[in-house]
PDB file with one MODEL, atoms N, CA, C and O in Angstrom:
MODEL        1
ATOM      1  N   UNK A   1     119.534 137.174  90.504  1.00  0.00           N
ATOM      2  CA  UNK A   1     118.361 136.347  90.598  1.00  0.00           C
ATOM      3  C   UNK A   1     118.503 135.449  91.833  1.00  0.00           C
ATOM      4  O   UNK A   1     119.463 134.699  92.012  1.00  0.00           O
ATOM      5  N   UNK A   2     117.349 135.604  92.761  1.00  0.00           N
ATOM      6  CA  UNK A   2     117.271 134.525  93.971  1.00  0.00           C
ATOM      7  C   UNK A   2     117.581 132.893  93.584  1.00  0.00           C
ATOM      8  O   UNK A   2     117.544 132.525  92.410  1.00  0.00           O
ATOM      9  N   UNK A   3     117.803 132.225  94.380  1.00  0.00           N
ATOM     10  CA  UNK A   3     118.005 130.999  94.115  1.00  0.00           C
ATOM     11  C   UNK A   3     117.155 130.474  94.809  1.00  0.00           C
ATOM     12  O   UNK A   3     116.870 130.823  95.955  1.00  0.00           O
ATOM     13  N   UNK A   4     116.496 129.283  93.985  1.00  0.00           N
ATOM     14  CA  UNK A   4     115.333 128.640  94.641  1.00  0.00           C
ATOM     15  C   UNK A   4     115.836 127.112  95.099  1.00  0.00           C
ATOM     16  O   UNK A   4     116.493 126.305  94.441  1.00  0.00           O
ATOM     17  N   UNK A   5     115.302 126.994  96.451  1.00  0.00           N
ATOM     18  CA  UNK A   5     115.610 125.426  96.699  1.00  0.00           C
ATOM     19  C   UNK A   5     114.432 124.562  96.456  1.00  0.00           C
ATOM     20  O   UNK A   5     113.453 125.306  96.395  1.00  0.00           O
ATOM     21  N   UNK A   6     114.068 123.270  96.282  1.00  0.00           N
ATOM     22  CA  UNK A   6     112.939 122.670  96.256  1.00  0.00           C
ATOM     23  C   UNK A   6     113.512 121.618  97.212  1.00  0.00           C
ATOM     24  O   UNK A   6     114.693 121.274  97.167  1.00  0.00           O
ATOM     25  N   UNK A   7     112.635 121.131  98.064  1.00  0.00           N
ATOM     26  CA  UNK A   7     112.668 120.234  98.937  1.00  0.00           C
ATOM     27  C   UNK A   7     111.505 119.295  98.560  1.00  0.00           C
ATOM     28  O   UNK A   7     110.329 119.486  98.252  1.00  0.00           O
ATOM     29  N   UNK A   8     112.395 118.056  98.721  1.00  0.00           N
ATOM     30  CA  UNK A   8     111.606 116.474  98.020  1.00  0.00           C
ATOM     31  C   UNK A   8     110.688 116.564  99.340  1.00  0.00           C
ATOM     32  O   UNK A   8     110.831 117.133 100.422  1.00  0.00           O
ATOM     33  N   UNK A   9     109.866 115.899  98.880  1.00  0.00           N
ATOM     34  CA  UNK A   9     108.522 115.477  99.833  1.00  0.00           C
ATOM     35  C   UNK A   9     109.224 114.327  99.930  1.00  0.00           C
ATOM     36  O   UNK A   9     110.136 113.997  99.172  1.00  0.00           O
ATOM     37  N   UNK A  10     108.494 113.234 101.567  1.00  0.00           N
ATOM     38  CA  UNK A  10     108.869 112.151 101.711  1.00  0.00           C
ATOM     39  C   UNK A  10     108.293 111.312 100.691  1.00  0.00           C
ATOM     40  O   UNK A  10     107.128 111.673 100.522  1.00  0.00           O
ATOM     41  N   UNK A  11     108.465 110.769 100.266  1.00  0.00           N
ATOM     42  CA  UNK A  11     107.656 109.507  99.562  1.00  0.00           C
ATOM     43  C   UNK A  11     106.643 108.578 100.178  1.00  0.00           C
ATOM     44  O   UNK A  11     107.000 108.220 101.300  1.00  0.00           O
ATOM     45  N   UNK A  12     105.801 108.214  99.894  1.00  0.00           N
ATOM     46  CA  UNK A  12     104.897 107.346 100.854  1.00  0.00           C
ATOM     47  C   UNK A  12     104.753 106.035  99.729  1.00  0.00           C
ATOM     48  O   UNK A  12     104.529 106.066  98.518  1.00  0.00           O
ATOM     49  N   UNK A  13     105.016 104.688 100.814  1.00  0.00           N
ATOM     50  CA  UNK A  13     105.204 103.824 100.299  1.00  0.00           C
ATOM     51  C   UNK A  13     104.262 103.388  98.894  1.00  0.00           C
ATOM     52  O   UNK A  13     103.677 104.412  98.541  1.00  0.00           O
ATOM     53  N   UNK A  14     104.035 102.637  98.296  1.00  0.00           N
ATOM     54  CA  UNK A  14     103.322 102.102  97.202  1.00  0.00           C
ATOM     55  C   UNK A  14     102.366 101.276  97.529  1.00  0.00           C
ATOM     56  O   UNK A  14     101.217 101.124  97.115  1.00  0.00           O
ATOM     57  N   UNK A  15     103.540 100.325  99.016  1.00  0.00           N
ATOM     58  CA  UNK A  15     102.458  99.435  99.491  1.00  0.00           C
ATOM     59  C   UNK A  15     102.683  99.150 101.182  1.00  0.00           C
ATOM     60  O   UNK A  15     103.716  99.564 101.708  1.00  0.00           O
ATOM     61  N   UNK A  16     101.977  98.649 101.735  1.00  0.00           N
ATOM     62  CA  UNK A  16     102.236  98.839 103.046  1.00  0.00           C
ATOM     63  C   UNK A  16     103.478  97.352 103.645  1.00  0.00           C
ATOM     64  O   UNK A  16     102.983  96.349 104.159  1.00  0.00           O
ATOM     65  N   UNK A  17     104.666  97.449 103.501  1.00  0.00           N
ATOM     66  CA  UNK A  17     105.145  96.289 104.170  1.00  0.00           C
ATOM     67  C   UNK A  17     105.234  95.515 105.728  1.00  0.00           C
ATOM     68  O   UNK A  17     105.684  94.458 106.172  1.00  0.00           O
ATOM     69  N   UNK A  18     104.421  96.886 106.327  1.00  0.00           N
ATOM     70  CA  UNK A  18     104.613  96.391 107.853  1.00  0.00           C
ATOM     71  C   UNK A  18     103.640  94.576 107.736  1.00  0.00           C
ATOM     72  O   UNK A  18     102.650  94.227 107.093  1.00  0.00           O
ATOM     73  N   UNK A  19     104.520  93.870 108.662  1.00  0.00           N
ATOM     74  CA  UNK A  19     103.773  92.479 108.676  1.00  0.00           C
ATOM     75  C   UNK A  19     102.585  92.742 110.000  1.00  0.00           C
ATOM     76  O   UNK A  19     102.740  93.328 111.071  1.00  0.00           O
ATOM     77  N   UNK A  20     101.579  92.168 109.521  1.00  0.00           N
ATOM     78  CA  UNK A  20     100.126  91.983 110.270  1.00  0.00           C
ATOM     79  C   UNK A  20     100.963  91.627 111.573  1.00  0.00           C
ATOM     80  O   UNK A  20     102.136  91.270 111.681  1.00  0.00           O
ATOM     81  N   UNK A  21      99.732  91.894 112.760  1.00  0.00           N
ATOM     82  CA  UNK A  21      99.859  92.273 114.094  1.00  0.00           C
ATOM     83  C   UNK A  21     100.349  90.625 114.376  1.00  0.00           C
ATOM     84  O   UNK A  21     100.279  89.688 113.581  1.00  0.00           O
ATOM     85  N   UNK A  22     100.815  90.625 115.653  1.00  0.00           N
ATOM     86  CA  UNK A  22     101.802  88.702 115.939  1.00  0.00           C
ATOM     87  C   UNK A  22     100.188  88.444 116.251  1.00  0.00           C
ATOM     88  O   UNK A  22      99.578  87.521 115.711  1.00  0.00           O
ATOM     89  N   UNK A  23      99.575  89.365 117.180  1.00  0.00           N
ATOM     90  CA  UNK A  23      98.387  88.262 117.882  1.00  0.00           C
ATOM     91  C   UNK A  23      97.180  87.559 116.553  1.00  0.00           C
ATOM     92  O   UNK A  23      96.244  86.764 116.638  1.00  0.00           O
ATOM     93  N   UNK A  24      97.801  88.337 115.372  1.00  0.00           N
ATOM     94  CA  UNK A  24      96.850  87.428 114.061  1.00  0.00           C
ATOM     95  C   UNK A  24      97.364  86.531 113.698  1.00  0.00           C
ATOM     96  O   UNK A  24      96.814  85.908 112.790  1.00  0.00           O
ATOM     97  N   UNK A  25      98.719  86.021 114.261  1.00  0.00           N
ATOM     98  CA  UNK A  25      99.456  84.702 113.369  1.00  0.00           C
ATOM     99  C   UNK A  25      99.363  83.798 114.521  1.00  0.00           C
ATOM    100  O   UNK A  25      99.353  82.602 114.230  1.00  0.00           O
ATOM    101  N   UNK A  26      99.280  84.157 115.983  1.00  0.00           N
ATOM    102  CA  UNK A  26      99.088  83.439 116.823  1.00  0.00           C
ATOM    103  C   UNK A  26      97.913  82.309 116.790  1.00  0.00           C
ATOM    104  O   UNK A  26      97.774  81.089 116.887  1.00  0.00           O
ATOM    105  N   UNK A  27      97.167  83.488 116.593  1.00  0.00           N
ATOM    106  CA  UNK A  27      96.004  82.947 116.262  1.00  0.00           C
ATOM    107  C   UNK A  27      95.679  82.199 115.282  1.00  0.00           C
ATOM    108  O   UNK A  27      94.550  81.722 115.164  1.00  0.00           O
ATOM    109  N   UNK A  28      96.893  81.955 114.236  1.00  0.00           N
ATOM    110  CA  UNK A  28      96.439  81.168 113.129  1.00  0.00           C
ATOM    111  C   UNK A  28      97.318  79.818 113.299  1.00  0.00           C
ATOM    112  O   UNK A  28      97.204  78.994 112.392  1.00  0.00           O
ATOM    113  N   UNK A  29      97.997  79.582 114.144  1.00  0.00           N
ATOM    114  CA  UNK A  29      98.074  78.504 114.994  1.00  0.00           C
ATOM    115  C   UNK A  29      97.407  76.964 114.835  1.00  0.00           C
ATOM    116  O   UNK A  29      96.293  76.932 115.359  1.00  0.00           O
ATOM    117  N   UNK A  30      97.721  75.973 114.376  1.00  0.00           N
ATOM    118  CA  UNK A  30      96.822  74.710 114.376  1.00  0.00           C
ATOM    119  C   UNK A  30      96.457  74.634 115.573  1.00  0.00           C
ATOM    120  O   UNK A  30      96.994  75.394 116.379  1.00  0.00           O
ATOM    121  N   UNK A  31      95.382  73.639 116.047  1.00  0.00           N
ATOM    122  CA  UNK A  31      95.765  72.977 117.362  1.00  0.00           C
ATOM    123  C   UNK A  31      96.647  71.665 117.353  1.00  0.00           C
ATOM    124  O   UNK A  31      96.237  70.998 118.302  1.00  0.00           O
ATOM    125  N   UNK A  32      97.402  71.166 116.884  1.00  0.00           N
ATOM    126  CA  UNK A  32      98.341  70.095 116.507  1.00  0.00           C
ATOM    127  C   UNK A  32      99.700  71.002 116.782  1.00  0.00           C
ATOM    128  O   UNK A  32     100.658  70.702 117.494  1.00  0.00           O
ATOM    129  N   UNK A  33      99.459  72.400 115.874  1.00  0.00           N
ATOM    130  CA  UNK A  33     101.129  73.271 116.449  1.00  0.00           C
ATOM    131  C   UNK A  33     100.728  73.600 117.850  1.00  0.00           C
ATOM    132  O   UNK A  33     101.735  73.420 118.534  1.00  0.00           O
ATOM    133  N   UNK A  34      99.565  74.066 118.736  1.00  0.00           N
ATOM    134  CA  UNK A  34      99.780  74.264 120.406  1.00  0.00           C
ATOM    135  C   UNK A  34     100.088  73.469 120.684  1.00  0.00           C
ATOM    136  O   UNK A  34     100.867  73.825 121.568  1.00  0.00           O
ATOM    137  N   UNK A  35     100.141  72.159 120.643  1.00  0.00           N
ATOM    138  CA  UNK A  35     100.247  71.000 121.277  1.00  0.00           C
ATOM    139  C   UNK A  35     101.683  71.110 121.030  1.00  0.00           C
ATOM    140  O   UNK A  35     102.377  71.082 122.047  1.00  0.00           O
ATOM    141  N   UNK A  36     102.273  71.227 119.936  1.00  0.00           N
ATOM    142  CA  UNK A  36     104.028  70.910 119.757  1.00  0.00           C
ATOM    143  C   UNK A  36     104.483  72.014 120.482  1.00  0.00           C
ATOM    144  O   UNK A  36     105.672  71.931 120.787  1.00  0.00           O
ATOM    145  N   UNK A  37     103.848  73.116 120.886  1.00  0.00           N
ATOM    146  CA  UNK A  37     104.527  74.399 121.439  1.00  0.00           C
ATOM    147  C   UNK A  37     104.316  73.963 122.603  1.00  0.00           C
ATOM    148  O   UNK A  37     105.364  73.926 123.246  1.00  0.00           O
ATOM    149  N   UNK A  38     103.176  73.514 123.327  1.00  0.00           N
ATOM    150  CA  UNK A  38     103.116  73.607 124.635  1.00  0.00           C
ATOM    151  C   UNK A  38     103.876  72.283 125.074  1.00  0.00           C
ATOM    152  O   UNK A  38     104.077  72.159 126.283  1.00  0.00           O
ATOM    153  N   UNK A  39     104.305  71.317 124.255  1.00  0.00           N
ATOM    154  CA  UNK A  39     105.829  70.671 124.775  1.00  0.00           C
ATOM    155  C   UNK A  39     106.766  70.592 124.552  1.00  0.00           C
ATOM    156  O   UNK A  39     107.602  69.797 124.982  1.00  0.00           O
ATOM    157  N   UNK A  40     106.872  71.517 123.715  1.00  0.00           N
ATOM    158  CA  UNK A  40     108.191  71.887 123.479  1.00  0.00           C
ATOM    159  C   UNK A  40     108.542  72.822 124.845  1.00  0.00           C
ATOM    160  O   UNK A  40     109.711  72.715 125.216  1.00  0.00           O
ATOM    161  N   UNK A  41     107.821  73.579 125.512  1.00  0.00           N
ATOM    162  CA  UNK A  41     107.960  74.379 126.729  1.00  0.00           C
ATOM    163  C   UNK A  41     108.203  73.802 127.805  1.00  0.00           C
ATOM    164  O   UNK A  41     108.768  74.223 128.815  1.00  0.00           O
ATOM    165  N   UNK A  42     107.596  72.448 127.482  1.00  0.00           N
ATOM    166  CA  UNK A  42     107.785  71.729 128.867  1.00  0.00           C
ATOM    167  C   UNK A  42     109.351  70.793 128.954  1.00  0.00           C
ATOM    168  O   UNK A  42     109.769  70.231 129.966  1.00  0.00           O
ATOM    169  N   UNK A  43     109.895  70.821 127.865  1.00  0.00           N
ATOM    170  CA  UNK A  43     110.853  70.530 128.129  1.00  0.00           C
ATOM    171  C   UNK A  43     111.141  69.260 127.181  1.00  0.00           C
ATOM    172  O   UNK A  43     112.257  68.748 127.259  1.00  0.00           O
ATOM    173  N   UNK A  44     110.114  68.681 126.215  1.00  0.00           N
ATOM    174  CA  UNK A  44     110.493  67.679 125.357  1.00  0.00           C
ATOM    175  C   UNK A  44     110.947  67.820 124.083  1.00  0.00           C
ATOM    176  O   UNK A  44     110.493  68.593 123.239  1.00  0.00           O
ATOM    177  N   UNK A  45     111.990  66.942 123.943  1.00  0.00           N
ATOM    178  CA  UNK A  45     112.574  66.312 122.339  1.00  0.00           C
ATOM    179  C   UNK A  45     111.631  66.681 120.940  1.00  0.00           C
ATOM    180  O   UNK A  45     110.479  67.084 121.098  1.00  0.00           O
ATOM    181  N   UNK A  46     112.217  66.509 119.547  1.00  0.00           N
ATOM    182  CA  UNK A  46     111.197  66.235 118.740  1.00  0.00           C
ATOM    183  C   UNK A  46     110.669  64.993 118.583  1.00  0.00           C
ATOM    184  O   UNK A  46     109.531  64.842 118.138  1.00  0.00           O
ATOM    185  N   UNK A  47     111.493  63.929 118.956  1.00  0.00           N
ATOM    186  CA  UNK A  47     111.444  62.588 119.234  1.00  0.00           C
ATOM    187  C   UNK A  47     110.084  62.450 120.373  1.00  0.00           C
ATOM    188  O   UNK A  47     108.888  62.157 120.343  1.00  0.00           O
ATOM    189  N   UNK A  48     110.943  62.791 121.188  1.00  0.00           N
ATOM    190  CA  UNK A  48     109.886  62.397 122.520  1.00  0.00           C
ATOM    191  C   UNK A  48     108.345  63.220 122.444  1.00  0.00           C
ATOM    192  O   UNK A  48     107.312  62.787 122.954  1.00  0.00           O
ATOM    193  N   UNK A  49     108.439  64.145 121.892  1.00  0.00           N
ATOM    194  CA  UNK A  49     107.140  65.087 121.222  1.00  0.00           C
ATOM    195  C   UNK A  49     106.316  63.984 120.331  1.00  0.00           C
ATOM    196  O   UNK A  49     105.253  63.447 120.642  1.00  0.00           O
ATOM    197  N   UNK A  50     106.934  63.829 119.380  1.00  0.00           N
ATOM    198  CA  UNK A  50     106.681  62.612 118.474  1.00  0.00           C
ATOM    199  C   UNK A  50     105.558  61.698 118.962  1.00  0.00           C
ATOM    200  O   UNK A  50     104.361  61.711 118.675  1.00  0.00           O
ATOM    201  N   UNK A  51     106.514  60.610 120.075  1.00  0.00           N
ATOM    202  CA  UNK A  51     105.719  59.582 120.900  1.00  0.00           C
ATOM    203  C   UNK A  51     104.843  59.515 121.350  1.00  0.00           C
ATOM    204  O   UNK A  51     104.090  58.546 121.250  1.00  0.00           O
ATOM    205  N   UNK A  52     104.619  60.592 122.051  1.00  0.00           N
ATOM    206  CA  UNK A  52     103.422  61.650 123.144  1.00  0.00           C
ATOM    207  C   UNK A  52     102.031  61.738 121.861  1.00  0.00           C
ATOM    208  O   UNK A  52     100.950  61.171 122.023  1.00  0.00           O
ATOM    209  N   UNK A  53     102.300  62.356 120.951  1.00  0.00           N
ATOM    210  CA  UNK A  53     101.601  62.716 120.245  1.00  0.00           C
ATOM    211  C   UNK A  53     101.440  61.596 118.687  1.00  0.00           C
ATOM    212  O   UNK A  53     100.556  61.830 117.862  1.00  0.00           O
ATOM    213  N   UNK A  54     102.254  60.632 118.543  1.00  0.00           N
ATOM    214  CA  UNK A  54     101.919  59.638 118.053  1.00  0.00           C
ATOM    215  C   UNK A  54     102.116  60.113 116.571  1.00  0.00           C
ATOM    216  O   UNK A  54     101.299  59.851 115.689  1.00  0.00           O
ATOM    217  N   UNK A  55     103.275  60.839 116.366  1.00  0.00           N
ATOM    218  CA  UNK A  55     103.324  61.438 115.004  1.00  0.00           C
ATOM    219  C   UNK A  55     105.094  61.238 114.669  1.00  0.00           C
ATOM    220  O   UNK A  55     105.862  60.785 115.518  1.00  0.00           O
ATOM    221  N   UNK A  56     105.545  61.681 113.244  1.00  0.00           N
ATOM    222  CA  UNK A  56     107.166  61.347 113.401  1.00  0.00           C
ATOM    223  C   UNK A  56     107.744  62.951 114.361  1.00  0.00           C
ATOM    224  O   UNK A  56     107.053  63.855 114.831  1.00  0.00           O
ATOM    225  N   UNK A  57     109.234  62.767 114.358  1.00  0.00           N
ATOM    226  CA  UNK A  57     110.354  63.495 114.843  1.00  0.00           C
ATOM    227  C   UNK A  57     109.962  64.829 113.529  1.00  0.00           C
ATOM    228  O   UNK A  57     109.874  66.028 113.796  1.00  0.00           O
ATOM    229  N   UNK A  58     109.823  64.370 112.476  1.00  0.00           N
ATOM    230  CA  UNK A  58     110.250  64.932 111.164  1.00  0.00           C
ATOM    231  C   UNK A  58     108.860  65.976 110.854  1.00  0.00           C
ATOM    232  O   UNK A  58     108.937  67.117 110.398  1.00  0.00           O
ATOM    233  N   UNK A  59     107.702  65.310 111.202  1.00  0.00           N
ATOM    234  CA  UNK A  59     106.562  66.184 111.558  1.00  0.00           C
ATOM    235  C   UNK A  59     106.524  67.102 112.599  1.00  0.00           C
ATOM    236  O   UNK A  59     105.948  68.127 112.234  1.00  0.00           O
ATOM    237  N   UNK A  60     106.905  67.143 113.740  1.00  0.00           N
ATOM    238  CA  UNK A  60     107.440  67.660 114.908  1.00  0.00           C
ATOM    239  C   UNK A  60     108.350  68.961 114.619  1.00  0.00           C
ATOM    240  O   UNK A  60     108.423  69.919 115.389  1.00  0.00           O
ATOM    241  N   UNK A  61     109.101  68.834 113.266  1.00  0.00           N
ATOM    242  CA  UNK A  61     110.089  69.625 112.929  1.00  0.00           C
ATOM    243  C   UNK A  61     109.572  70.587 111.828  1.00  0.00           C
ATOM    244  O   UNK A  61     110.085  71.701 111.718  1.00  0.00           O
ATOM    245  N   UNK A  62     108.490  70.154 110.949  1.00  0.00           N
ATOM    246  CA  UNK A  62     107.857  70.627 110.049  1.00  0.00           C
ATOM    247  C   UNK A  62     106.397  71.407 111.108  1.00  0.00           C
ATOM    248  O   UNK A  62     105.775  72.206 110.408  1.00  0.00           O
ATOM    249  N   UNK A  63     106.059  71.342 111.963  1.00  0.00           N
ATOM    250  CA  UNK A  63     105.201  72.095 112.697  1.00  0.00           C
ATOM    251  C   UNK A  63     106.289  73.020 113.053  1.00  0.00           C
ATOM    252  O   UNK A  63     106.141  74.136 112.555  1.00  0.00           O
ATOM    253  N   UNK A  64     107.390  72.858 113.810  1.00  0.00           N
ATOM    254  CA  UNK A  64     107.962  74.044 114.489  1.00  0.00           C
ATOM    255  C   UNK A  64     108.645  74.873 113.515  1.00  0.00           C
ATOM    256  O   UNK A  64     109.296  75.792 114.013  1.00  0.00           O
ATOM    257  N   UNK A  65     108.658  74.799 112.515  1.00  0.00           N
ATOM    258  CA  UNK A  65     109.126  75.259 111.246  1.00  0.00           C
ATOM    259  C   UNK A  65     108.081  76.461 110.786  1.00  0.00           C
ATOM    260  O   UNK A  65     108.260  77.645 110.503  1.00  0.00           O
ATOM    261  N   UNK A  66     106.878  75.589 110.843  1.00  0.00           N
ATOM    262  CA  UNK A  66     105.388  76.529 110.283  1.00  0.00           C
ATOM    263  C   UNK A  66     105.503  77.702 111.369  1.00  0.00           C
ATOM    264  O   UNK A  66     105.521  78.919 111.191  1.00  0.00           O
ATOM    265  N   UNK A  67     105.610  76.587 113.127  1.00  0.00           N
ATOM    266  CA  UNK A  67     105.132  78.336 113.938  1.00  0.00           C
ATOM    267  C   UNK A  67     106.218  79.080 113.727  1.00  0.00           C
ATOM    268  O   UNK A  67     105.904  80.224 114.056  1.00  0.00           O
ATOM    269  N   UNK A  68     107.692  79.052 113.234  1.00  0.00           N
ATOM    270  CA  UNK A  68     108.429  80.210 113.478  1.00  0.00           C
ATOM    271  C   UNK A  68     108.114  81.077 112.476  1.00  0.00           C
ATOM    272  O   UNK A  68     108.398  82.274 112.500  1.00  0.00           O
ATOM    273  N   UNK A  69     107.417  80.400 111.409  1.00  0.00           N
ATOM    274  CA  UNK A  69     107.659  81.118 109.599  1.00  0.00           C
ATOM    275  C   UNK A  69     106.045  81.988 110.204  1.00  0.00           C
ATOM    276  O   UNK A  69     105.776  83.035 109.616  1.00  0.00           O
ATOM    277  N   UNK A  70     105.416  81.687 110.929  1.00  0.00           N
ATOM    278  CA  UNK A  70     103.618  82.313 111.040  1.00  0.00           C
ATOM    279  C   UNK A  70     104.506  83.283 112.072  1.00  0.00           C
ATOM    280  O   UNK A  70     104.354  84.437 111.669  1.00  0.00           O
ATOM    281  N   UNK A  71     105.120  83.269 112.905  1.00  0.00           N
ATOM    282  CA  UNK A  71     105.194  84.215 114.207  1.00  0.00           C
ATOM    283  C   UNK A  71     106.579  85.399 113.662  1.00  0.00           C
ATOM    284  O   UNK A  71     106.923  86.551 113.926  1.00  0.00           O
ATOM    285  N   UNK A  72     107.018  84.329 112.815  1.00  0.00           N
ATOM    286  CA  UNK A  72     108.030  85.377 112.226  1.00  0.00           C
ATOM    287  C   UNK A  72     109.251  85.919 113.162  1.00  0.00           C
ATOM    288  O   UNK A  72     109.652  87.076 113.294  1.00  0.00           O
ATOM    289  N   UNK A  73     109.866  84.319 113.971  1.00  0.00           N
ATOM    290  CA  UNK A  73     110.764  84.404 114.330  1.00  0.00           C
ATOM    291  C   UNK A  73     111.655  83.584 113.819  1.00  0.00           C
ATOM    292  O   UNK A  73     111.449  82.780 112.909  1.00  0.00           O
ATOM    293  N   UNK A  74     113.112  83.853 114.651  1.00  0.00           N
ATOM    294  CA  UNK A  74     114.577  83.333 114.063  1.00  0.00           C
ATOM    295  C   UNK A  74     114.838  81.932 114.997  1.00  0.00           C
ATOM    296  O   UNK A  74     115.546  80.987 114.648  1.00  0.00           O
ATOM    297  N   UNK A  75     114.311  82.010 115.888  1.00  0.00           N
ATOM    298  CA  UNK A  75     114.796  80.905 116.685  1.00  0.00           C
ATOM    299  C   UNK A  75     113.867  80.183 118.188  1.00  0.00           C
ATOM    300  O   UNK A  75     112.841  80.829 118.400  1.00  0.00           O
ATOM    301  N   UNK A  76     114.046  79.210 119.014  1.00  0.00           N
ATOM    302  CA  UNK A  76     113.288  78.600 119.212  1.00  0.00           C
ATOM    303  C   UNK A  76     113.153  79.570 120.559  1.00  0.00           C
ATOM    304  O   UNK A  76     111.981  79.686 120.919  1.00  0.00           O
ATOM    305  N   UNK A  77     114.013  80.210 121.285  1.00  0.00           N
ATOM    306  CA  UNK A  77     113.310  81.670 122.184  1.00  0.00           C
ATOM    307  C   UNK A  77     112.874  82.508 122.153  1.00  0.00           C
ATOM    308  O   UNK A  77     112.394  83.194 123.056  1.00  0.00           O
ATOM    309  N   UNK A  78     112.960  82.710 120.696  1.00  0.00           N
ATOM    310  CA  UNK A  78     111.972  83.912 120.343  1.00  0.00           C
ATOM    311  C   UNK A  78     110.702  83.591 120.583  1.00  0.00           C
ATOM    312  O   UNK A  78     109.837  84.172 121.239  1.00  0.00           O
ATOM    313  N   UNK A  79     110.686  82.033 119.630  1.00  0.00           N
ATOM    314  CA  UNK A  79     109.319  81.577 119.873  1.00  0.00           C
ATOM    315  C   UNK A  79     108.333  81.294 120.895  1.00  0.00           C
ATOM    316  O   UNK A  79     107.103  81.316 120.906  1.00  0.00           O
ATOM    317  N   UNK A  80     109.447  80.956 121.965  1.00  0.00           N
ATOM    318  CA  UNK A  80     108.637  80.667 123.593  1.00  0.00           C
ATOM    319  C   UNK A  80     108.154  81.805 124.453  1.00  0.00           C
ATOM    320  O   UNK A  80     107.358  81.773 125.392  1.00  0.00           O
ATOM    321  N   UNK A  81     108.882  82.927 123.869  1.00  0.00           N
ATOM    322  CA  UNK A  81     108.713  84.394 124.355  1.00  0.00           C
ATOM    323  C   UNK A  81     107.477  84.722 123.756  1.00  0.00           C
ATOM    324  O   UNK A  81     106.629  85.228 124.491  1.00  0.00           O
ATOM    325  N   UNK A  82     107.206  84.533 122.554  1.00  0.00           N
ATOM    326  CA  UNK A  82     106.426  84.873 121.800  1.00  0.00           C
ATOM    327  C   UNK A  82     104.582  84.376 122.026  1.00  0.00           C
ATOM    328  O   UNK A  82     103.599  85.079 122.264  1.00  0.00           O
ATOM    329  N   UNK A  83     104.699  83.127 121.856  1.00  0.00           N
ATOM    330  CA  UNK A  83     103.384  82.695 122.359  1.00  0.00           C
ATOM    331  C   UNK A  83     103.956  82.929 124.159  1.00  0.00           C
ATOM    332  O   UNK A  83     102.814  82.480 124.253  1.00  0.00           O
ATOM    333  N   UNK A  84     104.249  83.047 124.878  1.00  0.00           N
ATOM    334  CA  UNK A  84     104.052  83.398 126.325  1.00  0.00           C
ATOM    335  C   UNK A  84     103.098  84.909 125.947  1.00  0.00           C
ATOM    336  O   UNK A  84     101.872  85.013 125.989  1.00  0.00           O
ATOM    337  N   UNK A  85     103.792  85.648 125.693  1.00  0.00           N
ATOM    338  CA  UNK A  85     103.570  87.277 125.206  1.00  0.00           C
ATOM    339  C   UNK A  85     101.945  87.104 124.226  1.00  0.00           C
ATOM    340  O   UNK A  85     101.271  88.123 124.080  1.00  0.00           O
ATOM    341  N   UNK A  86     101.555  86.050 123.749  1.00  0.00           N
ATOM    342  CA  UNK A  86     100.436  86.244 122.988  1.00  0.00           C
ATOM    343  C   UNK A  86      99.009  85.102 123.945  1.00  0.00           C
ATOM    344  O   UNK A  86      97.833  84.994 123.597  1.00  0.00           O
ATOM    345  N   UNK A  87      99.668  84.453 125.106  1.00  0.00           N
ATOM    346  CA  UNK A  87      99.025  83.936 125.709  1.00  0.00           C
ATOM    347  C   UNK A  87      98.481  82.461 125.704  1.00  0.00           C
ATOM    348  O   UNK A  87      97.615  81.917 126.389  1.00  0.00           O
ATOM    349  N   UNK A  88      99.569  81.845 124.342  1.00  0.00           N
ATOM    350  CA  UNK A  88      99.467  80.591 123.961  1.00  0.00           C
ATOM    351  C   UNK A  88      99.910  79.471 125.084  1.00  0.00           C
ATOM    352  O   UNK A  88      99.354  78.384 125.239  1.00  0.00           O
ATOM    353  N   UNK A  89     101.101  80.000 125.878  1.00  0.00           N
ATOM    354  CA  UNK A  89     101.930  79.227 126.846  1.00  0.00           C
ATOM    355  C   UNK A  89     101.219  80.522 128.078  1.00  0.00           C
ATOM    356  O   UNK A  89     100.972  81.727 128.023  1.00  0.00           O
ATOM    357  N   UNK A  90     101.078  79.202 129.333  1.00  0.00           N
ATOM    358  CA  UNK A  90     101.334  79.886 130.173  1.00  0.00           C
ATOM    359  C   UNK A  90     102.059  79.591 131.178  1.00  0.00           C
ATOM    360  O   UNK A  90     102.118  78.384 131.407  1.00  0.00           O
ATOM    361  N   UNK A  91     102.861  80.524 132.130  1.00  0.00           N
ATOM    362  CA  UNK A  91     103.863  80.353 132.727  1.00  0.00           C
ATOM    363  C   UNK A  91     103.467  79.945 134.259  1.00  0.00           C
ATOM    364  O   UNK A  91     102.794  80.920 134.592  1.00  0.00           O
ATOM    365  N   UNK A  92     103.489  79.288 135.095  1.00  0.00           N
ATOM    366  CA  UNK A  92     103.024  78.502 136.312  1.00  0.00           C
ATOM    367  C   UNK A  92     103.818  78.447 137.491  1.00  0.00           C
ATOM    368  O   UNK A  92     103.429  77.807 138.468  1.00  0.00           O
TER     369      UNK A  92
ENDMDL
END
């Protein structure tokens, strides 16, 4: 008697885990977080961000917190790469 093989089909997911496109989280962006991104680029503190913008250090830290968790990065170059690449920062 021949021997039969059966070969598994791939499985197709249940649900889709890929995360939504970056330029939709960019976009979901406060304008209070551009403002902390676009000085944080320029080269200021959370402190000195703070002053500028008349808010605490600790708020400053809780915005840059939100854009990494929305852009769905690890660290603060990812992040500058990131809005550069989505057109939030621009480079001069």
């Amino acid at each position: 008697m021949a021997k039969t093989t059966h070969r598994a089909r791939p499985r197709k997911p249940l649900i889709d885990l890929e995360p939504p496109p970056r330029e939709k989280k960019l976009g979901s962006l406060t304008s209070r977080e551009q403002d902390v991104v676009e000085l944080i680029w320029a080269g200021f503190k959370s402190k000195e961000i703070g002053q500028r913008l008349k808010i605490s250090a600790k708020t400053v830290e809780a915005h840059r917190a939100n854009m990494m968790k929305k852009m769905r990065v690890a660290n603060m170059a990812e992040l500058l790469r990131t809005a550069i690449q989505g057109g939030i920062l621009r480079i001069q």
